[in-house]
C-alpha positions as CSV (number, residue, x, y, z in Angstrom):
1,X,-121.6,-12.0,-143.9
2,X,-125.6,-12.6,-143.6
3,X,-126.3,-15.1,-140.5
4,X,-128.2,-17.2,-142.7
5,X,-124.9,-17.9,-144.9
6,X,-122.7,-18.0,-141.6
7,X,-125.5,-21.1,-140.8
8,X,-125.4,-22.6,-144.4
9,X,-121.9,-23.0,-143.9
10,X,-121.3,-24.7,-140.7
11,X,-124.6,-26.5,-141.7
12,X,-122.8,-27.6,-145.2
13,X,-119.6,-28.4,-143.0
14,X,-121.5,-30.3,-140.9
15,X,-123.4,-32.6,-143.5
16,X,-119.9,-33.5,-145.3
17,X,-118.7,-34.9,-142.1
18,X,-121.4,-36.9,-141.3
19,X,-121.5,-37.5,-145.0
20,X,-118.3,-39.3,-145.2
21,X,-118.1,-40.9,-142.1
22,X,-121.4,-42.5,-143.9
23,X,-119.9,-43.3,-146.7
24,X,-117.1,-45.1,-145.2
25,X,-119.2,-47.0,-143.2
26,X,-121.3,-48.1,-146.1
27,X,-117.7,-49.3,-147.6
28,X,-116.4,-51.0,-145.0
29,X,-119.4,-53.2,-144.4
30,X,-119.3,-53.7,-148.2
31,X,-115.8,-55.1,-147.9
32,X,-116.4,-57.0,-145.0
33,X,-119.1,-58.7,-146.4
34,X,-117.1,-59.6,-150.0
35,X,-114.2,-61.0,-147.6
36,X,-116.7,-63.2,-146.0
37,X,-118.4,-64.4,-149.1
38,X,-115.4,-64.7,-151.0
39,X,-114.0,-66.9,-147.9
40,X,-116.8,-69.4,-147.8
41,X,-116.9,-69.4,-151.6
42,X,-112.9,-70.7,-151.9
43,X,-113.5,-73.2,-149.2
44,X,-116.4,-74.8,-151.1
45,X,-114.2,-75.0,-154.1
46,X,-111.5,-76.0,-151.9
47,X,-113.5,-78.8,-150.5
48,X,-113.9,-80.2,-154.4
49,X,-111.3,-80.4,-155.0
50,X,-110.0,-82.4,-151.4
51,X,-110.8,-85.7,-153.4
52,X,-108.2,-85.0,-156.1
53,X,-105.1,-83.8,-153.6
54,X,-106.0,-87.2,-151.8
55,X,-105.7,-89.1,-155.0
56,X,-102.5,-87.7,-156.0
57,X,-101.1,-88.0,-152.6
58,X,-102.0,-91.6,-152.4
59,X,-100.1,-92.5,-155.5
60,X,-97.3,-90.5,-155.0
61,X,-96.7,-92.9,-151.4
62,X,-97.4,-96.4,-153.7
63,X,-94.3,-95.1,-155.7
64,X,-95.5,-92.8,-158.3
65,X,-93.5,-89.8,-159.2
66,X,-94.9,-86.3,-159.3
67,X,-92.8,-85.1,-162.4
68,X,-93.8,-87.9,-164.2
69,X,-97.4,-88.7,-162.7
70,X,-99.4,-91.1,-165.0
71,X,-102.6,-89.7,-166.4
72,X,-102.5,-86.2,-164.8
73,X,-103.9,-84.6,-167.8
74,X,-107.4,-86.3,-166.8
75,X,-106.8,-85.2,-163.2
76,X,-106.3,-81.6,-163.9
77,X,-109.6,-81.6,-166.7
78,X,-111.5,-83.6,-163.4
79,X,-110.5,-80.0,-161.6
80,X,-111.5,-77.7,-164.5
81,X,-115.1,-79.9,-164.2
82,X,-116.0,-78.8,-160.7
83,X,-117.6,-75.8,-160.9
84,X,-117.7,-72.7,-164.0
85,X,-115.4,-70.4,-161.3
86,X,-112.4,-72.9,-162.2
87,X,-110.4,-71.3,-165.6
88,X,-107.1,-73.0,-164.6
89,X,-105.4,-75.9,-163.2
90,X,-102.0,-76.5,-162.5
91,X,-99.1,-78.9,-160.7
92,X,-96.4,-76.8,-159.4
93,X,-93.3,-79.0,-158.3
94,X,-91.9,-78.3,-154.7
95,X,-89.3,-76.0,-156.2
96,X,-91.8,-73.7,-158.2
97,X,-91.9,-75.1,-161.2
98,X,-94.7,-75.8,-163.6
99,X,-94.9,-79.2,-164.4
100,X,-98.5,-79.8,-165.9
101,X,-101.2,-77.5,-166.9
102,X,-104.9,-77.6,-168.3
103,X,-107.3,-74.4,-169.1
104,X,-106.2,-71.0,-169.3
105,X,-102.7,-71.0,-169.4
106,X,-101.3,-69.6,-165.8
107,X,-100.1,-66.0,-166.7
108,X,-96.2,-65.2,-166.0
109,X,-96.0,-68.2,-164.3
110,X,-91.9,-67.5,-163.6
111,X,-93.4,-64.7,-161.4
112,X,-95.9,-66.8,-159.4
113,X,-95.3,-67.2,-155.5
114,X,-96.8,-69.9,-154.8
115,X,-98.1,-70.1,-151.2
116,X,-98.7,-72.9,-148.7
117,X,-100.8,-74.4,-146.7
118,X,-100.2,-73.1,-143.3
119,X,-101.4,-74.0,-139.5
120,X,-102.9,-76.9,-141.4
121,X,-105.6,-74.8,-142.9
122,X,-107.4,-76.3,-146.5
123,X,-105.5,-74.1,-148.8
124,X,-104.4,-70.7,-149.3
125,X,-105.1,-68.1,-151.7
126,X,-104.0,-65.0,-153.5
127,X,-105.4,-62.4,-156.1
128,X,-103.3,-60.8,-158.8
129,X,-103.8,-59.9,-162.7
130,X,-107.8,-60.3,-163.0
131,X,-107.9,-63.6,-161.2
132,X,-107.8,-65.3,-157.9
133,X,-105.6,-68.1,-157.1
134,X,-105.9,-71.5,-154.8
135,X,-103.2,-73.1,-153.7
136,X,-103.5,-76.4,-151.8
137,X,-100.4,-78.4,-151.0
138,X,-99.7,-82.2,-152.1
139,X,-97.6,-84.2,-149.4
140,X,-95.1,-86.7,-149.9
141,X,-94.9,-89.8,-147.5
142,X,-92.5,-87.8,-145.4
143,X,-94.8,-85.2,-144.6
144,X,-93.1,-82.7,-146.2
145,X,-94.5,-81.0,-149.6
146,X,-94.1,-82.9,-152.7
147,X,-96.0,-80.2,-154.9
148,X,-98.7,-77.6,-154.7
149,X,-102.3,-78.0,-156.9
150,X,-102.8,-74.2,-158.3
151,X,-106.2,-73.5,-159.1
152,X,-107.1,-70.2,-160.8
153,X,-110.6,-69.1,-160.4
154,X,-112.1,-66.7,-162.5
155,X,-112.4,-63.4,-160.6
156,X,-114.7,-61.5,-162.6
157,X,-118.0,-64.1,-162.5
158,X,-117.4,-64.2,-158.6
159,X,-116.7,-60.0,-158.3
160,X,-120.3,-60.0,-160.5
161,X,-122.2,-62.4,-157.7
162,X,-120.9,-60.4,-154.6
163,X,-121.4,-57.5,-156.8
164,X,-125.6,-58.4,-156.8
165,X,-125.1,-58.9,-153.6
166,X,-123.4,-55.7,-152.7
167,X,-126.1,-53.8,-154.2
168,X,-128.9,-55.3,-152.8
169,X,-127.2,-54.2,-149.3
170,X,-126.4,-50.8,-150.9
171,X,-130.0,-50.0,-151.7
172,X,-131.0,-51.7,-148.3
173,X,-128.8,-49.3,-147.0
174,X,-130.0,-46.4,-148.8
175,X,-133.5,-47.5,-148.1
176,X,-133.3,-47.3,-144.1
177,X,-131.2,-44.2,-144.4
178,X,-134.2,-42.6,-146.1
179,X,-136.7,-43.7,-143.7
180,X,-134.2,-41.9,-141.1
181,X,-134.3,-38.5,-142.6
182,X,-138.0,-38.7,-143.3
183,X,-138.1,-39.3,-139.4
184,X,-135.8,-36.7,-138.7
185,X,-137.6,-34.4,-140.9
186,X,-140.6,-35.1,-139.1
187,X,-139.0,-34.4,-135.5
188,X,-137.2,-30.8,-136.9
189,X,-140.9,-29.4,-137.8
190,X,-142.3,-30.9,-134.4
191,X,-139.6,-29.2,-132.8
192,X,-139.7,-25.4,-134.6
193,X,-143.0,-25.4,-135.5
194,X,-144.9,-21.8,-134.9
195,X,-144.7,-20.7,-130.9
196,X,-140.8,-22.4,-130.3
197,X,-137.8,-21.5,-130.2
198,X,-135.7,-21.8,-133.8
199,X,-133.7,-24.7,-133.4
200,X,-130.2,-23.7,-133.1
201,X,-127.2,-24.9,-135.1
202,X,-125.9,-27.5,-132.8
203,X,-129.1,-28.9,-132.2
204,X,-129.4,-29.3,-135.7
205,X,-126.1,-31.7,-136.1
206,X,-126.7,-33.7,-133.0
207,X,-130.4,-34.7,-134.5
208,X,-128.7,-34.9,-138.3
209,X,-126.3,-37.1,-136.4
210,X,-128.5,-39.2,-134.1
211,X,-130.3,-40.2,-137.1
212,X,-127.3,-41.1,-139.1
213,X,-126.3,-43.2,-136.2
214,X,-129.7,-45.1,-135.7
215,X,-130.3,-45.9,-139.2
216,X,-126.5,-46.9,-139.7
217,X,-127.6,-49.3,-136.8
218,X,-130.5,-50.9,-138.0
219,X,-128.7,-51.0,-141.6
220,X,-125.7,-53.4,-139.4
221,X,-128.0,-55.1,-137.6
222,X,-130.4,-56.6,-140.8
223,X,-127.3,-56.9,-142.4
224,X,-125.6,-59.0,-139.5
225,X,-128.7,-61.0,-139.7
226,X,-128.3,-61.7,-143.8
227,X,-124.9,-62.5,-142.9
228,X,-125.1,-64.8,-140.5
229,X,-128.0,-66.8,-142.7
230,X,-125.8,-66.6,-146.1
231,X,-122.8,-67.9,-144.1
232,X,-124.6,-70.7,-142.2
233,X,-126.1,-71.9,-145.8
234,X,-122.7,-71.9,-147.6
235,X,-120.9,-73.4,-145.2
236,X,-123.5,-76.6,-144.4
237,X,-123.3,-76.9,-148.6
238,X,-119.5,-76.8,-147.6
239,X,-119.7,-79.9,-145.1
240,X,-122.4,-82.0,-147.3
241,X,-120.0,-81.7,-150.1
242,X,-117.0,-82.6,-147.7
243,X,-119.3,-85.7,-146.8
244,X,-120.0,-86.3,-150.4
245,X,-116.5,-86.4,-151.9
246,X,-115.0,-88.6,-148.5
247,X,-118.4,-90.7,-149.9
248,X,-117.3,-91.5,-153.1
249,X,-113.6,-92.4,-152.0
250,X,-114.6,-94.9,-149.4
251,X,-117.4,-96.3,-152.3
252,X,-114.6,-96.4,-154.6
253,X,-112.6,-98.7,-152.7
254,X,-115.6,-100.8,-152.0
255,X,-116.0,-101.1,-155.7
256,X,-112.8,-103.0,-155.8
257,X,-114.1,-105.9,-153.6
258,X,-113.3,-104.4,-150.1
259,X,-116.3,-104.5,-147.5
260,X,-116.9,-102.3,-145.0
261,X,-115.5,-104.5,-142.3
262,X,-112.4,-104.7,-144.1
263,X,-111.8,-100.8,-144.1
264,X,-109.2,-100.7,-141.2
265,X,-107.9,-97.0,-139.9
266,X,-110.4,-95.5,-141.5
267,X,-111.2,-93.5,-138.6
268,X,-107.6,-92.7,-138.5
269,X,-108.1,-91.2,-141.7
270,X,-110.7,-89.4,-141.2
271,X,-109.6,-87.8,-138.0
272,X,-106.5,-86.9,-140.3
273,X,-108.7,-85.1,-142.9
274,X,-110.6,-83.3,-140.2
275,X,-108.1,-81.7,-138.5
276,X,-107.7,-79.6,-141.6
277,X,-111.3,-78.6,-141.5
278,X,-112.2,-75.6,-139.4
279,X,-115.8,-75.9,-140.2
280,X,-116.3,-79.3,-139.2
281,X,-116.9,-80.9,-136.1
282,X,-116.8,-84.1,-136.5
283,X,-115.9,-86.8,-139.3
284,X,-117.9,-90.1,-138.3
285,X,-118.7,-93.4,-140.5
286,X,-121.7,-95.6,-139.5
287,X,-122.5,-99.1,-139.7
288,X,-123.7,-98.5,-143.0
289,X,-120.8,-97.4,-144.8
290,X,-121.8,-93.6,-144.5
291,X,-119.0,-90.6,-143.8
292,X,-121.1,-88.5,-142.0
293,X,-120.1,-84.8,-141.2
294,X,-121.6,-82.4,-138.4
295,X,-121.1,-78.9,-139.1
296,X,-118.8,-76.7,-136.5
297,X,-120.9,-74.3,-134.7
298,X,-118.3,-72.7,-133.1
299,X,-116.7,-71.9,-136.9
300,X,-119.8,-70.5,-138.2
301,X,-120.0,-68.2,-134.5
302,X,-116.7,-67.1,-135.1
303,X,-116.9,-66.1,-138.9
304,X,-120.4,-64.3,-137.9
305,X,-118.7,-62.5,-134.6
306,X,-115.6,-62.1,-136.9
307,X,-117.8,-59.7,-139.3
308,X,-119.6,-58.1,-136.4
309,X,-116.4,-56.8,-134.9
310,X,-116.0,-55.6,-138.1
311,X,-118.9,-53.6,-138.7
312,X,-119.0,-52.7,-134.4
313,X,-115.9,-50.5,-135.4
314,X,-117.0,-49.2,-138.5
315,X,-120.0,-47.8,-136.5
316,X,-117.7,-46.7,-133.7
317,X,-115.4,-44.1,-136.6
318,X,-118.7,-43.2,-137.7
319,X,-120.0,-42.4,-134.1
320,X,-116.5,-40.5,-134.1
321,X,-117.2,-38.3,-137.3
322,X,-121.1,-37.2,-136.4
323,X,-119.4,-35.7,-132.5
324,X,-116.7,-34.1,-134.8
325,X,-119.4,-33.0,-136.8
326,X,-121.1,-31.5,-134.0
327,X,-118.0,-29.9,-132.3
328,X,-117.5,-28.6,-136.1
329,X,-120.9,-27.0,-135.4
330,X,-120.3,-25.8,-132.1
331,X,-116.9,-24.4,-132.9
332,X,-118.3,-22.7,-136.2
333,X,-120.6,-21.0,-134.5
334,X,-118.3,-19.7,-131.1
335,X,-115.9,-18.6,-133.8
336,X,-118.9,-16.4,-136.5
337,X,-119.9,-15.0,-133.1
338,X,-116.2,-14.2,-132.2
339,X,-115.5,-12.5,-135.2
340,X,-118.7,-10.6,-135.3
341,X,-118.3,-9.3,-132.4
342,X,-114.8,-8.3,-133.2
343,X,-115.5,-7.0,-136.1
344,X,-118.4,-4.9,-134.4
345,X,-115.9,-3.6,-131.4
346,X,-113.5,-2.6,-134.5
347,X,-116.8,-0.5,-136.2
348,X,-117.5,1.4,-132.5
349,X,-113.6,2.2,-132.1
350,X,-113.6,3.6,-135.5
351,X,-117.1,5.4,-135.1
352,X,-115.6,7.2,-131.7
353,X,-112.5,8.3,-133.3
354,X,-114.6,9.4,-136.2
């Protein structure tokens, strides 16, 4: 075989390895960043929809009976209101069992495992059948689970938003890649330009792969950066609407003659409502009748280091595919020169006996 095919093909052996460690990468951070969208997404919704599970649990301890709740038609349509991602509302009993609906009607609902609130988190969710599912649990006044809110959210309008997201990263990605290989273009001539040495075939990868590495680098780092801005703005929206809706309860009450001195254990309340909030700090109410909410910093450095890791060992396999790619190379190349030479040794033997 010609040397210049030998080099095409531990050249073409090398560039698929580097090539699919690339493309991985690219994936995984595309992943990681529709898990952290989706999250903040559901916990805005979630955070809606707070005001309703505390209505419902408030009449269910002044006697009212979930199977037989007064009015919970106009509850569940309140729900469907909130925001265009909401197709379906539901009240599941405590034993699985659909007691009211309103939207889209909940598909196979004998085959729905409904999950709960655990750790005292918000809600919990699940995706299944084109949709994704909330599920956020209604106590009774024991402190058990009297009944679980089921919200389905329409998975195809949120898929299309991370989706225009998602694409603007690809092309980011794309984009800095690009400007890489024009680099590395530009290095290659420098370095077997007229008077120097050809640049062999390992030299070759470990530049191909040095430049794969660097722009997969800056690519994490603006993206980190995106991240940690998109994250910070959804999940302040997050806490100003969890101040809003703890707002309009507290007014609510006042509306029926109650002033604001006369509001006893509401911090009690509050400190109850917070403890189920991982992004906020700090539930206070001033003088003036104001919930006030102060956003958890530590959350939002957690979610943001939470995605790093992510992408930190993302970049770590692909640092592992370019040096396979350039042992590939090496290995290539020792075992062309191997067989060359063995084929050459069989050529003299046969030439002498000749």
């Amino acid at each position: 075989m010609k040397q210049w095919k030998k080099d095409g093909l531990v050249y073409l052996l090398a560039f698929l390895c580097l090539f699919a460690g690339l493309c991985w990468t690219v994936r995984a951070k595309e992943r990681t960043v529709d898990d952290a969208y989706r999250t903040a997404q559901e916990t805005l919704r979630a955070t809606e929809l707070t005001q309703y599970i505390t209505s419902l649990e408030f009449g269910i301890r002044y006697g009212k009976n979930l199977e037989n709740y007064y009015n919970m038609d106009a509850v569940l349509q309140a729900v469907l209101r909130t925001s265009p991602y909401v197709e379906g509302a539901y009240i599941v009993s405590n034993q699985s069992v659909l007691l009211y609906s309103a939207g889209e009607p909940m598909p196979n609902p004998e085959q729905m495992t409904v999950l709960h609130n655990t750790d005292g988190a918000l809600y919990a969710s699940d995706e299944g059948q084109g949709y994704a599912f909330m599920f956020m649990d209604i106590s009774d006044p024991d402190g058990g689970v009297a009944g679980t809110l089921v919200v389905m959210l329409n998975n195809g309008i949120m898929n299309r938003l991370i989706e225009s997201y998602q694409s603007e990263g690809r092309v980011q990605s794309f984009v800095v890649l690009g400007e890489m290989l024009l680099l590395f273009i530009l290095v290659y001539t420098r370095l077997t330009r007229a008077g120097r040495r050809r640049l062999g075939a390992l030299g070759l990868a470990v530049l191909l792969a040095v430049t794969v590495l660097v722009a997969q680098a800056v690519d994490i780092g603006i993206e980190a950066v995106k991240l940690s801005v998109k994250l910070e703005t959804i999940t302040s929206q997050s806490v100003q609407k969890i101040a809003q809706v703890l707002q309009q309860q507290v007014e609510g009450v006042m509306d029926k003659g109650v002033g604001v001195d006369d509001l006893y254990d509401i911090y009690g309340w509050l400190d109850d409502i917070n403890e189920k909030l991982d992004m906020v700090q700090r539930l206070d109410f001033t003088e003036e009748g104001k919930v006030r909410a102060t956003m958890d910093s530590e959350y939002l450095a957690g979610r943001t280091l939470s995605a790093l890791g992510e992408m930190a060992l993302q970049y770590l396999i692909l640092a592992a595919a370019c040096a396979a790619a350039c042992v590939l190379t090496a290995l290539g190349r020792r075992l062309w020169r191997e067989r060359g030479g063995r084929i050459r040794r069989e050529e003299g033997l046969h030439a002498t006996a000749a």
